[in-house]
VOGU-3710 file (C-alpha; in Angstrom, 3 decimals, decimal comma):
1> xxxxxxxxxx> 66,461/173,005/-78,604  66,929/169,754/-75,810  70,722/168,609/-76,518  71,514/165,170/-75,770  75,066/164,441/-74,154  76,974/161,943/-73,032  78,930/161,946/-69,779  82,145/163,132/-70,569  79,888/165,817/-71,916  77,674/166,242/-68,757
11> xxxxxxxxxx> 81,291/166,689/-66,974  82,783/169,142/-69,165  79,790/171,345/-68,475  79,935/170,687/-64,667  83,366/171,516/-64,781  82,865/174,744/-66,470  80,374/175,705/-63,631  82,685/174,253/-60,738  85,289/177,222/-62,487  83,116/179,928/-62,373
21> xxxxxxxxxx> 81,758/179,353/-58,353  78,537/178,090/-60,192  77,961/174,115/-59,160  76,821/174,392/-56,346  73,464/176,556/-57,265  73,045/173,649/-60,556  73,006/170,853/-57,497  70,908/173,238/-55,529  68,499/174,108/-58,545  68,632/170,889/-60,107
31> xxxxxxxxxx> 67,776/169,061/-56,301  64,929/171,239/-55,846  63,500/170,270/-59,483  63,527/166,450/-58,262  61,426/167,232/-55,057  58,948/168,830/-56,890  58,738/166,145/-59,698  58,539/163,875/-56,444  55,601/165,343/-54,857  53,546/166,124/-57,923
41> xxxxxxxxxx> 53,930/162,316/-58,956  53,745/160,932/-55,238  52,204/163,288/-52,905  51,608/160,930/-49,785  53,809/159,191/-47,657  57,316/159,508/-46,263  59,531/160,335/-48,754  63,016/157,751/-49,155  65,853/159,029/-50,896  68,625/156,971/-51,922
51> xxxxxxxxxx> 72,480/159,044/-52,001  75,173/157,155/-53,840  78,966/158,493/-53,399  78,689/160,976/-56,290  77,213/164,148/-57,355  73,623/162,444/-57,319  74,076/161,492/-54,167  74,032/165,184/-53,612  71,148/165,972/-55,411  69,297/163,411/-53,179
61> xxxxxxxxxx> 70,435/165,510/-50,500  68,934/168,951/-51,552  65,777/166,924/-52,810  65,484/165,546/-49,421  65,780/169,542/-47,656  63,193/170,974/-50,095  61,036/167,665/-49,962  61,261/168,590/-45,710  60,280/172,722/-46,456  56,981/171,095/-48,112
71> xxxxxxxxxx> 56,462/169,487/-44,935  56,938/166,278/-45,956  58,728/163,308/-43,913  61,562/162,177/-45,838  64,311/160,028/-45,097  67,914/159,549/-46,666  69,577/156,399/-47,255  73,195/157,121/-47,680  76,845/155,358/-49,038  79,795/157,303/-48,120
81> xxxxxxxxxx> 81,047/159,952/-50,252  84,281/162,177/-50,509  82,336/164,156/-53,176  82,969/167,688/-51,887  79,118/168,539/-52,791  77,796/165,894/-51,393  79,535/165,948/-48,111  78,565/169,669/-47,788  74,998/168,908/-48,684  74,792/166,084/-46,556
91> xxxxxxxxxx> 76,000/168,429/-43,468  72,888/171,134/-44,711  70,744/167,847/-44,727  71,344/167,525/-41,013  71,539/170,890/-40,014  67,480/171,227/-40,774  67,072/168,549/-38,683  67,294/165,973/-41,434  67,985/161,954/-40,525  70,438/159,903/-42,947
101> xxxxxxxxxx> 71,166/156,259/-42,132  73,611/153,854/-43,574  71,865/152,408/-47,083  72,336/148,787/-48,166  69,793/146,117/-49,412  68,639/145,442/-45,763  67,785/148,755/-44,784  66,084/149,725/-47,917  63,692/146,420/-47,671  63,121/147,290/-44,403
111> xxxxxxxxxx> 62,178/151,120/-44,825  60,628/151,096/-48,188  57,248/149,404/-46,570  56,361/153,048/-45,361  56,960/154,676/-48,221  55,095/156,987/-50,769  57,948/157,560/-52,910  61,888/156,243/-53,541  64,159/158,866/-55,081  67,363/156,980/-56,594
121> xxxxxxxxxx> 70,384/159,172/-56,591  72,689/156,262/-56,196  74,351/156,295/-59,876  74,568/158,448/-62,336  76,255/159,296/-65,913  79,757/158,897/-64,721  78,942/154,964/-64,001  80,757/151,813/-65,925  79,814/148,357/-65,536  79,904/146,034/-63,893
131> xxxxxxxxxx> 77,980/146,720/-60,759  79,740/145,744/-57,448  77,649/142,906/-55,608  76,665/145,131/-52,324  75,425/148,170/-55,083  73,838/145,213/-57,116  71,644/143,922/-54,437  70,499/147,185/-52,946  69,241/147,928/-56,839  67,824/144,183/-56,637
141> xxxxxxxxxx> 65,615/145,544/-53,241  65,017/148,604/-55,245  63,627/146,449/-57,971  61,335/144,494/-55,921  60,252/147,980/-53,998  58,996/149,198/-57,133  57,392/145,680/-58,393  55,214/145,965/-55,249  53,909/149,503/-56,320  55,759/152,477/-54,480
151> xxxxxxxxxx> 56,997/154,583/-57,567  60,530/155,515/-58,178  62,114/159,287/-59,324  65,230/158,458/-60,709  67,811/161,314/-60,564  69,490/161,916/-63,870  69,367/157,947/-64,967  68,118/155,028/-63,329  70,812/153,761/-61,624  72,263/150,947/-63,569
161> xxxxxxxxxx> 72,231/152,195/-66,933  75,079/153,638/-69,229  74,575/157,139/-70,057  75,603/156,341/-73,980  74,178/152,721/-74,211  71,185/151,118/-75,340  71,367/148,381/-73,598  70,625/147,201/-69,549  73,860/145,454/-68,282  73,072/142,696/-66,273
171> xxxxxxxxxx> 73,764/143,165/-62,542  75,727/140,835/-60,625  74,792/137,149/-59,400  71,852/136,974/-62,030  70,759/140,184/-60,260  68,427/142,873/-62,376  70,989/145,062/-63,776  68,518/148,391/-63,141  65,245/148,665/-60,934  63,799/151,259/-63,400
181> xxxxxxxxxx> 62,143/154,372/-62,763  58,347/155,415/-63,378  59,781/158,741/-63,943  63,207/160,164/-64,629  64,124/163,902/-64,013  67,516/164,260/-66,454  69,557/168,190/-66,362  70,849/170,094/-69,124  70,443/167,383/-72,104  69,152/164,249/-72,509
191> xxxxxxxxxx> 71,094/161,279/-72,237  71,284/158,230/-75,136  70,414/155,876/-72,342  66,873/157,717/-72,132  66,082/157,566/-75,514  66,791/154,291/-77,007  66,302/150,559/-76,662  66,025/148,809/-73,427  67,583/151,248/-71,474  64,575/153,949/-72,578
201> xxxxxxxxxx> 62,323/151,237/-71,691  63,345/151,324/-68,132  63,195/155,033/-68,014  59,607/155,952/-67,817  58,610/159,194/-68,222  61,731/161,824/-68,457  61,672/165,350/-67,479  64,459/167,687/-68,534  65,539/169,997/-66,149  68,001/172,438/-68,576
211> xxxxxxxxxx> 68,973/174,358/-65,032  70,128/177,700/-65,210  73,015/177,521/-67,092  73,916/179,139/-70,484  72,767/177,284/-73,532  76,272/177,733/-75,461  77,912/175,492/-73,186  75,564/173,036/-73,323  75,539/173,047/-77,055  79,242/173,192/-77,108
221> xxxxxxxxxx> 79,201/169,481/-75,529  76,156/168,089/-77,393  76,830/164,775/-79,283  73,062/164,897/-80,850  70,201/168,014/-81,045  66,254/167,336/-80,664  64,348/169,732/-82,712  61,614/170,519/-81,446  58,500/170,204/-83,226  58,572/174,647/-83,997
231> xxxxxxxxxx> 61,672/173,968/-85,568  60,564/170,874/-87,149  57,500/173,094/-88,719  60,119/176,335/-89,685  61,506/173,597/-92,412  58,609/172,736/-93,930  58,123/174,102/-97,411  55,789/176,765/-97,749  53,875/177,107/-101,494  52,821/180,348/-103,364
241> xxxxxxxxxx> 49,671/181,054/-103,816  50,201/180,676/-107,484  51,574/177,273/-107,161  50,780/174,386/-109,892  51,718/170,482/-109,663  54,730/171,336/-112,149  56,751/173,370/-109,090  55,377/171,458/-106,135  58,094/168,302/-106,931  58,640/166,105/-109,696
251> xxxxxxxxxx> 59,154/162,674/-107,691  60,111/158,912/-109,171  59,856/156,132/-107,367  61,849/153,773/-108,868  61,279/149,952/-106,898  59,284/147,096/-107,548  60,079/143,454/-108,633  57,318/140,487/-108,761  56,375/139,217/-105,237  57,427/143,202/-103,130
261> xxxxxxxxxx> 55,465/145,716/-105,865  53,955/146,790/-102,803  56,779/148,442/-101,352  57,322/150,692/-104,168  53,637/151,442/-103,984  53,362/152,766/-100,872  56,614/155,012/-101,532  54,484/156,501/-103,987  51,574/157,319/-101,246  54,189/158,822/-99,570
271> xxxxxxxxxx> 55,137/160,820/-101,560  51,787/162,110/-102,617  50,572/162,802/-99,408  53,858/164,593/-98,513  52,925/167,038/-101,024  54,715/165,911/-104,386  53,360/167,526/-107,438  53,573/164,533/-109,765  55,109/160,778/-108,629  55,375/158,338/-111,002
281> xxxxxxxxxx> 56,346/154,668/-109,979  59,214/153,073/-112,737  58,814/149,445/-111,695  59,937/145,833/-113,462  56,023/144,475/-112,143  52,629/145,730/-112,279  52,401/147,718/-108,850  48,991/148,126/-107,613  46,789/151,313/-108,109  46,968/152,377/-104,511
291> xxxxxxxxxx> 45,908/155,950/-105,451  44,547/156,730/-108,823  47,031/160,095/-108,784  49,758/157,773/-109,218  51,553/157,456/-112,403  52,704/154,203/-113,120  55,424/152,667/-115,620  55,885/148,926/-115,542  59,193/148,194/-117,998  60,545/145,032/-118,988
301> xxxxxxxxxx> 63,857/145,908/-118,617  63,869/148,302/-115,939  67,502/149,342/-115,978  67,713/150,488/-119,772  64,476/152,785/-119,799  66,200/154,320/-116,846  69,166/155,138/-118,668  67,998/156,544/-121,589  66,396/159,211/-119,872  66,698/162,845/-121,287
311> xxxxxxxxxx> 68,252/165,693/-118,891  65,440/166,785/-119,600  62,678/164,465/-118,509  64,635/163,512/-115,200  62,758/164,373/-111,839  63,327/166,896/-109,097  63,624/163,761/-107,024  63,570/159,971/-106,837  63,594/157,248/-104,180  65,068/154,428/-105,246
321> xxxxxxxxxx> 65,275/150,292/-103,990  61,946/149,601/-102,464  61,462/145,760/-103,576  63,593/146,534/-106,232  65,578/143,122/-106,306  69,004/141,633/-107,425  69,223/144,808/-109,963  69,184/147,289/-107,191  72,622/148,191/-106,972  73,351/148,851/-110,584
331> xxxxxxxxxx> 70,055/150,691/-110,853  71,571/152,822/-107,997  74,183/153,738/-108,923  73,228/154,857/-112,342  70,733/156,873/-110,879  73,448/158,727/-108,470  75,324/159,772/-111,417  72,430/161,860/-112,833  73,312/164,145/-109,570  69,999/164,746/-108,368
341> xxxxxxxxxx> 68,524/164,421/-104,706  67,925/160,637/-104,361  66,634/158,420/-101,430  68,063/155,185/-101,366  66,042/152,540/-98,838  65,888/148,523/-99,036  67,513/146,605/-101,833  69,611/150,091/-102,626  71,155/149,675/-99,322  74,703/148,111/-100,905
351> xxxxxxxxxx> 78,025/148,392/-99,675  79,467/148,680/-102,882  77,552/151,594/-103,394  79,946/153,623/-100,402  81,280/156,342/-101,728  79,132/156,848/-105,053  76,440/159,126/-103,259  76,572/162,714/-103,124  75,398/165,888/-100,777  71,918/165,412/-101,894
361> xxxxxxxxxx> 71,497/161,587/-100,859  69,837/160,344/-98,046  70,479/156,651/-96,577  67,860/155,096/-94,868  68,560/151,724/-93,309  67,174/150,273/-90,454  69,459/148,052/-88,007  69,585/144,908/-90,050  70,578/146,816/-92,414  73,050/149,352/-91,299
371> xxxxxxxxxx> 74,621/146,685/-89,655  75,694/145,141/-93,286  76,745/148,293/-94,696  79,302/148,552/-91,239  80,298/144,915/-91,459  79,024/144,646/-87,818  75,770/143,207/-85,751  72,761/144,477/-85,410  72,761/144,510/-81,739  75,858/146,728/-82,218
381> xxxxxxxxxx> 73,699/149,148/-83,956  71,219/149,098/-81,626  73,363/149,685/-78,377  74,900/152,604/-79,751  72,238/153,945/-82,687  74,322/157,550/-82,576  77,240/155,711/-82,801  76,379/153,909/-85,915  74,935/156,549/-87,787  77,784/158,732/-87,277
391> xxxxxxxxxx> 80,005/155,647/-88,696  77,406/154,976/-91,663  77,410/158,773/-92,444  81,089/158,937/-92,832  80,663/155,351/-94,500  78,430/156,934/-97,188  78,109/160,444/-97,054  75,113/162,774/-97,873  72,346/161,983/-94,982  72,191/158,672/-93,256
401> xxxxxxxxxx> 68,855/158,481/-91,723  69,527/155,178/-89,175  65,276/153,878/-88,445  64,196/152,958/-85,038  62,425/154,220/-82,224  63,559/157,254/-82,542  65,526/157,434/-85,997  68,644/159,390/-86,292  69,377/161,728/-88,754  73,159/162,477/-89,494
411> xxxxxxxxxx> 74,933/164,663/-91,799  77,752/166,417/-91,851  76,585/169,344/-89,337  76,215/166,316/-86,669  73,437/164,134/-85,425  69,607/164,888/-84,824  67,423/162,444/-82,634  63,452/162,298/-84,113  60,991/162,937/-81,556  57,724/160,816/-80,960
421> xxxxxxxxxx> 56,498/157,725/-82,762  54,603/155,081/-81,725  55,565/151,586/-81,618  52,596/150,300/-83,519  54,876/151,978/-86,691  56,693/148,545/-86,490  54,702/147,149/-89,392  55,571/146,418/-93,030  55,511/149,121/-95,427  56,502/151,963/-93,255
431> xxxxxxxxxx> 60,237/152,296/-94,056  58,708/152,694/-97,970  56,004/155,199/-96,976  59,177/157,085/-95,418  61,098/157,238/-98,334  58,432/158,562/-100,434  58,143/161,690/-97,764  61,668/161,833/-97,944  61,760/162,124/-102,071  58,988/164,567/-102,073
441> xxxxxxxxxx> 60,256/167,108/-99,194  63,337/166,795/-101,436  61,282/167,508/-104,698  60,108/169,982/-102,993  63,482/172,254/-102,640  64,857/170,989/-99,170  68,132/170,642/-98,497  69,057/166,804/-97,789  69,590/167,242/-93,940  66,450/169,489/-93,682
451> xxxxxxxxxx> 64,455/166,800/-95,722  65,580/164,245/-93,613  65,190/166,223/-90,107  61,286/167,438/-91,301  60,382/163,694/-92,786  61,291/161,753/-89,712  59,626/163,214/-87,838  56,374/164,129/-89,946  56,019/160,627/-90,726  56,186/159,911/-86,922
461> xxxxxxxxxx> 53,870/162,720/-86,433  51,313/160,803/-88,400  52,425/156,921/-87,125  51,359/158,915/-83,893  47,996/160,343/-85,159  46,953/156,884/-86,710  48,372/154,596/-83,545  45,397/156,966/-81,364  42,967/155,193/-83,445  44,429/151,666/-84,604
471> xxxxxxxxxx> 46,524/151,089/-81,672  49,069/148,148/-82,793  47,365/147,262/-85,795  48,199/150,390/-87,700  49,268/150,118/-91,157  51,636/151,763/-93,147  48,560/152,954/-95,456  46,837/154,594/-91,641  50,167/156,585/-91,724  50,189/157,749/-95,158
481> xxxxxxxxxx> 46,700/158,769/-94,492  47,789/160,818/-91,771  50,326/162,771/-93,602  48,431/166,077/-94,039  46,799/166,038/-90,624  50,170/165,423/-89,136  51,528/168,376/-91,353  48,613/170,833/-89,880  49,852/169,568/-86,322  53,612/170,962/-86,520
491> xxxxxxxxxx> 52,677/173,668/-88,483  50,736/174,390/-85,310  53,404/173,968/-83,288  55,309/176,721/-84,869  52,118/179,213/-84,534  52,457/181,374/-81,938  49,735/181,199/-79,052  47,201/183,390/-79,060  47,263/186,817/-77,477  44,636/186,866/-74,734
501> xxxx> 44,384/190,467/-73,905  43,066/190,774/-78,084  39,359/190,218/-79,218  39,068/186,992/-81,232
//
């Protein structure tokens, strides 16, 4: 499972290993990991590493030794340090016959012709803004290194980003605030500043070094989990042999109002193709026969069919506020007293609705939206999406699953980040199509948290499958279709590989 921490978490966890005589093999392991992810991406040329004061100015050190025992030419750039590590590595760095000069924007411009390769070690997660002018412009020269072509390894984060922020500070003068990496080699967990927003954009590709150290420590620290897609798959509902449409999920969609029928429509795709038995659409306008297995209920008055309802005739499941209109929050909350698991999305999205939900609820707002229910800005969301869900969940309770690229799930175990996605998902319709895998995983028997963990990030799954053949211009409707394919693919996943030394 890749945790995600934050600094104070990445220091906890290096001071656990300073206590037990341990750091200095993680710097020594965790150097040697960034030389190699230097020379597979950059094979040619000499080698300039860049050594800020702290510990990854250390691991520029090792990754300049091992980057020498492949026989390659490599060069530090150095600040000072009194980082015990770092001085000691620096002193192993010259004892192989290794050269370090002084680093500052000059020298950098003026080596960085003859290079194959810049390794930034100059900051890492324990760095606050703002960036001091002399740091700022060497990151500027890094910057304009990397615009002319020579790729960058960052060590841990590009230097210049905040370890729990979404956002790129701006650097100093008008100066770019990062120079970016083309690829980022990160230890132990991933960082927020990796995954989200801006900052992920600056990133490039990230490797995750966990290093040898024991996973209960790591978890111990972890603000967020990753599921991989094996444990993704081991939620999944599996169905009898014997099964029949009455036990595979009873889902309503309840959404619709003239001009955004739509919406509840493709909630009700959803929902089919995430397996539900029966879904029936309870809408206030005709919704459009997307799929003929779609039952469909228009009522005039929406909110009194709804509650007269028999105990009897109420679903395993329902998703509730897709284009639903001004009625949305009374409809809501009507439908939370019946007690059963409920998805509320869109127009159900009230903040008069805090504290009505229940275990079995799950939230799904995106920004704009989250940002209402927290009295706050969306760019407030978006600079710290863990942050906000966390608030929302305690906010709202049941599951708050906060959209973006990646969503994050949270509950009252903690937070989960969604893997994958593509960003052609950012389309209309989506967020519905979502909420009708949601309803029918919960139909289905799941657990709220496990509904909302397994939907993410099969409806991702598919965005991903239908982006490889639409590209941008993929629909919510290419995602829905996608839905069993992408079901097939982490089921997959959790297959074991198979056994080579037995006859097929």
């Amino acid at each position: 499972m890749p945790w995600v921490l934050n600094g104070e978490g990445a220091r906890a966890v290096d001071a656990r290993l300073d206590g037990a005589g341990l750091l200095d093999l993680a710097m020594e392991e965790a150097g040697r990991a960034v030389a190699d992810a230097a020379q597979a991406l950059a094979p040619r040329g000499v080698a300039l590493l860049l050594a800020g004061g702290g510990a990854n100015g250390g691991d520029a050190f090792v990754a300049a030794r091992h980057l020498r025992a492949l026989g390659r030419e490599a060069l530090v750039l150095a600040l000072p340090s009194r980082h015990p590590l770092t001085r000691l590595n620096r002193r192993r760095w010259r004892a192989v016959g290794g050269v370090t000069r002084p680093l500052s924007a000059g020298a950098l411009s003026h080596r960085a012709p003859g290079a194959g390769v810049v390794v930034d070690g100059l900051l890492g997660t324990g760095f606050r803004p703002p960036l001091r002018p002399a740091l700022g412009g060497v990151i500027a020269a890094l910057a304009a290194v990397r615009s002319r072509g020579t790729p960058v390894v960052a060590i841990d984060l590009p230097s210049g980003l905040v370890e729990g922020s979404a956002w790129v500070p701006d650097g100093p003068d008008g100066l770019p605030g990062t120079a970016g990496a083309d690829l980022t080699v990160t230890f132990m967990g991933l960082k927020a500043a990796l995954l989200f927003g801006a900052a992920a954009g600056h990133s490039g590709r990230v490797q995750l070094v966990p290093l040898r150290v024991p996973g209960d420590w790591v978890q111990a620290q972890a603000v967020a989990e990753q599921p991989t897609d094996a444990q993704v798959a081991a939620l999944l509902p599996a169905r009898r042999a014997d099964a029949h449409k009455g036990v595979a999920g009873r889902v309503w969609i309840v959404g619709g109002h003239p001009g955004t029928v739509g919406a509840a429509g493709m909630a009700g795709v959803g929902a089919l193709r995430a397996g539900a038995g029966l879904v029936t659409v309870h809408s206030a306008a005709e919704v459009p026969l997307l799929m003929p297995e779609l039952m469909v209920h228009r009522h005039a008055d929406l909110g009194a069919a709804l509650s007269g309802t028999p105990a009897s005739g109420r679903p395993d499941a329902v998703a509730v506020g897709m284009g639903l209109g001004p009625d949305a929050a009374a409809l809501a909350r009507g439908l939370l007293r019946w007690q059963i698991p409920t998805v509320l999305d869109a127009d159900a999205l009230q903040p008069e609705l805090a504290g009505c939900g229940h275990d079995a609820c799950i939230w799904t707002p995106h920004p704009g939206e989250a940002a209402r229910l927290l009295g706050t800005s969306a760019r407030d969301v978006t600079r710290d999406p863990l942050g906000a869900a966390g608030a929302l969940q305690e906010r709202l309770g049941g599951v708050v699953v906060l959209k973006g690229g990646p969503s994050v799930v949270a509950h009252a175990g903690g937070l989960s980040v969604s893997r994958g996605g593509h960003p052609g998902m950012a389309s209309g319709g989506m967020g519905d199509t979502l909420s009708g895998v949601l309803a029918a995983l919960l139909g289905q028997g799941l657990a709220a948290p496990d509904a909302a963990v397994a939907g993410v990030r099969l409806h991702a799954r598919a965005g991903e499958r239908a982006a490889a053949r639409h590209g941008y211009g993929l629909s919510a409707s290419d995602t829905a279709l996608e839905l069993g394919q992408a079901w097939l693919d982490l089921q997959g996943a959790l297959s074991p590989p198979p056994d080579p030394t037995r006859p097929a």
